[in-house]
C-alpha positions as a printed Julia matrix, in Angstrom:
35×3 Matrix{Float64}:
   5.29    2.24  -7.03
   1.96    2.19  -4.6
   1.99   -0.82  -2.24
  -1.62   -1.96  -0.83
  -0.98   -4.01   2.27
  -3.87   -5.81   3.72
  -3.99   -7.72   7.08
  -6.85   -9.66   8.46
  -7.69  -12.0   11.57
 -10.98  -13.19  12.99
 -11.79   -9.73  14.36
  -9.49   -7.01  12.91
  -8.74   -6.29   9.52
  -5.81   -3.34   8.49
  -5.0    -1.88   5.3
  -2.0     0.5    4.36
  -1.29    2.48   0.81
   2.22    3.06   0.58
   4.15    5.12  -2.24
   7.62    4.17  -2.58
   8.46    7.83  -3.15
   6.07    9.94  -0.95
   5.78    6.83   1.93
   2.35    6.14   3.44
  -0.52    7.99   2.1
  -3.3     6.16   4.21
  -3.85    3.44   6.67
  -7.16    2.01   8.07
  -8.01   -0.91  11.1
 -11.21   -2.1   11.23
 -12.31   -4.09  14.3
 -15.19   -6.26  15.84
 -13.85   -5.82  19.28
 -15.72   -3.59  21.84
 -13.6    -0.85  23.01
Protein backbone atom coordinates (compact mmCIF):
# COMPACT_ATOMS: atom_id res chain seq x y z
CA UNK A 1 0.00 0.00 0.00
CA UNK A 2 1.68 3.67 -0.85
CA UNK A 3 0.87 6.25 1.85
CA UNK A 4 1.08 10.11 0.70
CA UNK A 5 1.46 12.17 3.83
CA UNK A 6 1.14 15.84 3.47
CA UNK A 7 1.83 18.52 6.17
CA UNK A 8 1.36 22.20 5.87
CA UNK A 9 1.60 25.48 8.12
CA UNK A 10 1.76 29.14 7.21
CA UNK A 11 5.33 28.79 5.93
CA UNK A 12 6.38 25.11 5.48
CA UNK A 13 4.72 22.52 3.71
CA UNK A 14 6.18 18.50 3.83
CA UNK A 15 5.24 15.62 1.90
CA UNK A 16 6.30 11.86 2.37
CA UNK A 17 5.52 8.62 -0.07
CA UNK A 18 5.64 5.69 1.96
CA UNK A 19 5.32 1.90 0.74
CA UNK A 20 4.20 -0.35 3.34
CA UNK A 21 6.60 -2.95 1.98
CA UNK A 22 9.75 -1.10 0.70
CA UNK A 23 9.22 2.02 3.53
CA UNK A 24 9.82 5.60 2.35
CA UNK A 25 10.54 6.14 -1.19
CA UNK A 26 10.63 10.07 -1.08
CA UNK A 27 10.13 12.98 1.16
CA UNK A 28 10.10 16.77 0.33
CA UNK A 29 9.83 20.27 2.78
CA UNK A 30 9.17 23.23 1.18
CA UNK A 31 9.65 26.50 3.08
CA UNK A 32 9.12 30.38 2.94
CA UNK A 33 11.58 30.94 5.67
CA UNK A 34 15.03 32.55 4.90
CA UNK A 35 17.76 30.32 5.84
Amino acid sequence: MLILGIETSCDETGIALHDSARGLLAHALHTQAAL
